[in-house]
C-alpha distance (Angstrom), angle and dihedral (degrees) to the residues before:
residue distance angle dihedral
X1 . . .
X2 4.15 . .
X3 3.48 87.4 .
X4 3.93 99.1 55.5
X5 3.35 88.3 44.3
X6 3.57 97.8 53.6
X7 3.85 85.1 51.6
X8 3.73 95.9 43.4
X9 3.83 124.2 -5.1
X10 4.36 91.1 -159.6
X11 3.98 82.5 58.3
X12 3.71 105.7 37.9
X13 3.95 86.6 48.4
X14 3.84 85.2 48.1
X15 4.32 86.4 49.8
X16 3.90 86.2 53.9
X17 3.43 100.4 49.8
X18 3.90 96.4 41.4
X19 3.70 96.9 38.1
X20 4.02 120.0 18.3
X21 4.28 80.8 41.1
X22 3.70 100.1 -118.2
X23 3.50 102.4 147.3
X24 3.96 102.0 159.4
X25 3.81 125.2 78.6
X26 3.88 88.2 -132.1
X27 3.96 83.5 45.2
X28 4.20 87.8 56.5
X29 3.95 86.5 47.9
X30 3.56 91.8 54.0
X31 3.87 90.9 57.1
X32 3.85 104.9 33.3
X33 4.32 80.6 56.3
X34 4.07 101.4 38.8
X35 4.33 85.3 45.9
X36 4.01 86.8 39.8
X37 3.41 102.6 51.9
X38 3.66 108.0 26.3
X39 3.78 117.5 14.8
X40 3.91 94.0 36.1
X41 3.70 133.1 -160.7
X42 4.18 104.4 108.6
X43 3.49 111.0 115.9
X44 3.89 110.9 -123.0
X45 3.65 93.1 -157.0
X46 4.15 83.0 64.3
X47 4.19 93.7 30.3
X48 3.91 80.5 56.7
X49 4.08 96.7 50.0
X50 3.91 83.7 45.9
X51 3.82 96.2 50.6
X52 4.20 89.8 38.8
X53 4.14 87.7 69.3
X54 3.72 112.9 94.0
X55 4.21 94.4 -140.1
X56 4.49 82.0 58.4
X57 3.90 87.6 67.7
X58 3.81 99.3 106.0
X59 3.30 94.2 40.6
X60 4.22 93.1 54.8
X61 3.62 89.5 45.4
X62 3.99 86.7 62.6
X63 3.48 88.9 43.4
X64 4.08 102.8 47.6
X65 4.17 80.5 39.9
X66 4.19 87.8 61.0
X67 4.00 93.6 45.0
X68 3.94 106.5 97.8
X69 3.14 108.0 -129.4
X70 4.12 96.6 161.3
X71 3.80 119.4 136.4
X72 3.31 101.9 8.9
X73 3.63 131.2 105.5
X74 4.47 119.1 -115.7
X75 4.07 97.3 -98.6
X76 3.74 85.3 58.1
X77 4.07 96.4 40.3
X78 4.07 86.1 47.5
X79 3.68 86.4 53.9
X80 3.95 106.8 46.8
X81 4.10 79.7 46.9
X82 3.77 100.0 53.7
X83 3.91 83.8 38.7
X84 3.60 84.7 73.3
X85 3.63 103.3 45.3
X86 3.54 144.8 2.3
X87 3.39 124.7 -137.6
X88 3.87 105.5 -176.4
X89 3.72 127.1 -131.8
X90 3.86 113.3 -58.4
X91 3.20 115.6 116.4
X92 3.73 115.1 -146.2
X93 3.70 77.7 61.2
X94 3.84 104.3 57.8
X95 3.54 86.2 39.5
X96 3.90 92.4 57.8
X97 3.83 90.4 47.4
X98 3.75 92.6 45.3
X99 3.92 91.4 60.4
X100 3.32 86.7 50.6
X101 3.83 97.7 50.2
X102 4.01 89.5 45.6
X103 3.78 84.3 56.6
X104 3.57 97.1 52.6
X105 3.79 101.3 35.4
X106 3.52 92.3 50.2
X107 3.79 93.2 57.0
X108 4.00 93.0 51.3
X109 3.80 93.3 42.5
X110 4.09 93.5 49.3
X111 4.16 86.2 51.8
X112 4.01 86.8 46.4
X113 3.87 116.1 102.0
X114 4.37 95.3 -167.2
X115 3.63 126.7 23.5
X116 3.87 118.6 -156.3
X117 3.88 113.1 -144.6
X118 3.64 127.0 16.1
X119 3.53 114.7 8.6
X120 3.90 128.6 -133.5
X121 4.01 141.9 161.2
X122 3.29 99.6 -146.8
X123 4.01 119.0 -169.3
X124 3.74 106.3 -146.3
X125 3.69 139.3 -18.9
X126 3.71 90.5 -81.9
X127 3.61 90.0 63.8
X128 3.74 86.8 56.9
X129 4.08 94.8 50.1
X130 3.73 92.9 45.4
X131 3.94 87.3 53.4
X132 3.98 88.2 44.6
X133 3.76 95.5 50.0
X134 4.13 87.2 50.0
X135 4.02 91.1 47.8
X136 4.01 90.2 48.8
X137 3.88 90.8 42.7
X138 4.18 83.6 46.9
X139 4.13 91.8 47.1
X140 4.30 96.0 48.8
X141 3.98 86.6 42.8
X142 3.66 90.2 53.3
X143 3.57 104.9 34.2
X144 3.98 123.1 1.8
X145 4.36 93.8 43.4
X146 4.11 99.6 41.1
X147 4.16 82.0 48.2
X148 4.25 84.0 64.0
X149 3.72 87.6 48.3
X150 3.73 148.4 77.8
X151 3.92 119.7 -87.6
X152 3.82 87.8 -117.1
X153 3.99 96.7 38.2
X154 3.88 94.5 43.2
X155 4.04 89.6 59.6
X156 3.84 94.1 44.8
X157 4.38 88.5 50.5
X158 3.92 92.5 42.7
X159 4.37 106.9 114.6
X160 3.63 104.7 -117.3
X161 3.74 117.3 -136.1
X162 4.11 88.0 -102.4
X163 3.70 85.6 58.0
X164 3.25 106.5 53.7
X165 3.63 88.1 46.0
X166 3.68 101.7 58.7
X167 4.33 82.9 43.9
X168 3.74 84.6 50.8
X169 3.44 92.2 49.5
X170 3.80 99.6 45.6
X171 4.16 83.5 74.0
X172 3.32 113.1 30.6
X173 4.33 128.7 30.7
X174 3.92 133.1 -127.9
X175 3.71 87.7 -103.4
X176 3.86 88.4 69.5
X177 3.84 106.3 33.1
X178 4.11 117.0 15.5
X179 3.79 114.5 -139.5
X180 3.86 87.0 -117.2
X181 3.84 88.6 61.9
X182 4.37 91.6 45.3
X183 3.97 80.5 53.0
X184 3.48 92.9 60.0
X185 3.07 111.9 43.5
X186 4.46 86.8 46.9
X187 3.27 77.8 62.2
X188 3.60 96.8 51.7
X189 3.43 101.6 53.0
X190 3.42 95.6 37.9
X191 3.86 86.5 57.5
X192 4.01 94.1 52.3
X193 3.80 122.5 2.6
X194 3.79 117.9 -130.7
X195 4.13 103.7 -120.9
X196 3.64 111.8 -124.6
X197 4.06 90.3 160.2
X198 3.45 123.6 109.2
X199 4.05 113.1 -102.8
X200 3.70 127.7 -129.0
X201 3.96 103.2 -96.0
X202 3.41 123.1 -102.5
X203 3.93 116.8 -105.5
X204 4.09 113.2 -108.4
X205 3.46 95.7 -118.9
X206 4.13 88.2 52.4
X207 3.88 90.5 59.4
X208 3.97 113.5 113.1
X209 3.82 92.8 -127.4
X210 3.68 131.9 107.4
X211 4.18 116.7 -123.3
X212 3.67 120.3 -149.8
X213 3.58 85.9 -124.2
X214 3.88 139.9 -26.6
X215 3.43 133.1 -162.8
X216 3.90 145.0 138.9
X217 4.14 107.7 -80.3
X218 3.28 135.9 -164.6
X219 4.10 122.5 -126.7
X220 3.63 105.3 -164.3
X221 3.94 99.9 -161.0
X222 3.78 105.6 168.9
X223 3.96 147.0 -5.7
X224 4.13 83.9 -73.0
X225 3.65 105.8 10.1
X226 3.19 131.1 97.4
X227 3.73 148.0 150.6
X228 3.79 137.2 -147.2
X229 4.24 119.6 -146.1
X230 3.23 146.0 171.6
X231 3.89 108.2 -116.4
X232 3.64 130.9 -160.3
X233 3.58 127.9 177.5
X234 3.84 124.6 -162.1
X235 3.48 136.7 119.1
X236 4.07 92.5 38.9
X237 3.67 90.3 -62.9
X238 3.69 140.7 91.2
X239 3.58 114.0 -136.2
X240 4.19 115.3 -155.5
X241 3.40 110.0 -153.1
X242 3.94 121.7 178.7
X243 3.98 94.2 -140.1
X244 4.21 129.3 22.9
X245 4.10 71.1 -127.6
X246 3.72 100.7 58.1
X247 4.19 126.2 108.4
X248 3.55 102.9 -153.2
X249 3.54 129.0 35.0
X250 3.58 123.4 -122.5
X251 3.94 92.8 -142.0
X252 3.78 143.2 -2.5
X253 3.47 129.2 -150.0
X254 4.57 117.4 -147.6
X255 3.89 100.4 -132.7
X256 4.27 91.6 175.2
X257 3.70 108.2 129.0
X258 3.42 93.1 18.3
X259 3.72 145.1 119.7
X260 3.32 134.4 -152.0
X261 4.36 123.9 -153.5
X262 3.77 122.7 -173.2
X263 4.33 102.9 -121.7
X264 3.88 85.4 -133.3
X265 3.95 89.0 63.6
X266 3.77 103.0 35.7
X267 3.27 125.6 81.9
X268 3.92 97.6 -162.6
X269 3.85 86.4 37.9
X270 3.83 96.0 53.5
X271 3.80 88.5 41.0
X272 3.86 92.5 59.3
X273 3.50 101.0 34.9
X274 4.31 98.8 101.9
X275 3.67 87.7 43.5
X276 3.91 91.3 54.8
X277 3.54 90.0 49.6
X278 3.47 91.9 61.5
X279 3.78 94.6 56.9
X280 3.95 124.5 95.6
X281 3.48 96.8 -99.8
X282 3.80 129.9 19.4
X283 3.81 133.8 149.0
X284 4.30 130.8 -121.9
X285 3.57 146.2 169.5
X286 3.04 116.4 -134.2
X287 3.91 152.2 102.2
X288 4.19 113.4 -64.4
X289 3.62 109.8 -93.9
X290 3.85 117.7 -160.3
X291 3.92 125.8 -142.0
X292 4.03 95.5 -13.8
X293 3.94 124.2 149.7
X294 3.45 107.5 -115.1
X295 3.49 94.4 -101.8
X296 4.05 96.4 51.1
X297 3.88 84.1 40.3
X298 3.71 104.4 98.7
X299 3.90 124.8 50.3
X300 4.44 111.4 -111.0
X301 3.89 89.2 -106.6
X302 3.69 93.0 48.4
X303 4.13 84.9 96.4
X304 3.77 85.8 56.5
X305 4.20 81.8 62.1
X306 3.90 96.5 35.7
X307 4.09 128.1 95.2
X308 3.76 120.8 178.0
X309 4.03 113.4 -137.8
X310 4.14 119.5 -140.4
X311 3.64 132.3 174.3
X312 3.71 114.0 -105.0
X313 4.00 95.5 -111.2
X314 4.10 85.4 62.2
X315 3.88 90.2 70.1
């Protein structure tokens, strides 16, 4: 399931609610946070392209709900939840998750007796978003904007501490956050900026998940073309990649309701296998051979290596 997700989030959600039997959207949420945040492996560049989608709302407020955010002040919440995903810059969209987070941060800090860091007695979950917004506004000002500038014109259009205060205070009172506490956490995220940028994805054969089987392939595409790829097959699919070291892959092939027969074994298989080879478009292990005819273009022992794959109503 982490692995079709990290290829496509529609389909791995689709894999989770067809095959690990999570059929809720607060059931998804559940998952996406427990693998998130404590098994690993989902890539928050693609958890943050799921959760940017407006139809993906119920399912991020069960996820944001399971993130434990208790005892800890909001620069560190906003932090462990941009840890786990990154939504990118648009607005409308870290606005939307923001609410969200307010929501959900609000609820754990109400039910939480000591708070480490900062302190703050906030009214309402709109308290907490309006303090969220400022801290976000505070982190691009300090860290993603000046990287877009000049040296000399990124220092002059950095938000000074007395800034941000008088923004801060424009939404929310002293009652709620002291000016001790919006000194603190300035200095916080001046220190180290909480990430909200997408990553650079994380090569195939660095994902924590298991294939069926991998191995270079070879796609035999014409009379003298041909390619050589890195194949992996898991999740009823065989993913052709053209390095072990590549992120996405340039084609996948839907193995459900199919079989697969080694040539050597099958009779019908072995009988069919020069014809196939002959065809537009076949599949082979084996070593890459350069500037063959098709018929010269596979070693003898490459049918020990080859299988032939047929839809189940072919039997």
């Amino acid at each position: 399931a982490v692995l079709a997700f990290n290829l496509e989030p529609k389909e791995g959600i689709a894999y989770v609610r067809s095959r690990l039997g999570k059929q809720t959207d607060d059931e998804v949420g559940e998952w996406l946070a427990l693998i998130s945040t404590q098994k690993g492996g989902l890539d928050p560049t693609m958890l943050g392209n799921y959760f940017s989608r407006r139809d993906t709302m119920e399912v991020f407020k069960a996820f944001v709900r399971c993130l434990d955010f208790s005892g800890i002040d909001i620069v560190a919440a906003l932090r462990l939840l941009f840890d786990t995903f990154k939504p990118g810059g648009e607005g409308q969209v870290i606005t939307r998750i923001l609410e969200l987070f307010s929501e959900a941060y609000f609820s754990q800090w109400g039910r939480s007796n000591t708070t480490t860091g900062a302190k703050a007695a906030y009214k309402d979950a709109d308290s907490v978003m309006q303090i969220a917004v400022s801290l976000i506004m505070l982190n691009t000002g300090l860290h993603v904007a000046s990287k877009k500038l000049a040296k000399h014109a990124a220092n002059d259009a950095k938000m000074s501490p007395e800034e941000y205060i008088k923004m801060a205070r424009s939404v929310v009172g002293e009652s709620e956050v002291p000016e001790e506490s919006l000194h603190a956490w300035y200095d916080a995220i001046k220190e180290s900026e909480i990430s909200l940028q997408p990553l650079p994805r994380v090569a195939f054969s660095k994902l924590p998940v298991q294939p069926d089987i991998e191995g270079w392939l070879i796609v035999v595409l014409g009379s003298k073309v041909q390619q050589r790829c890195w194949a992996v097959l898991a999740l009823q699919r065989m993913y052709l990649f053209s390095d072990a070291s590549d992120v996405e892959p340039w084609d996948a092939i839907d193995l459900k309701d199919k079989r697969v027969y080694s040539v050597l074994g099958d009779p019908s298989a072995r009988a069919n296998f020069p014809s196939d080879l002959q065809r537009s478009r076949c599949f082979c292990l084996g070593p890459t051979a350069a500037r063959r005819s098709r018929a010269q273009l596979l070693p003898p022992e490459a049918i020990d290596r080859a299988f032939e794959v047929r839809c189940h109503s072919s039997d």
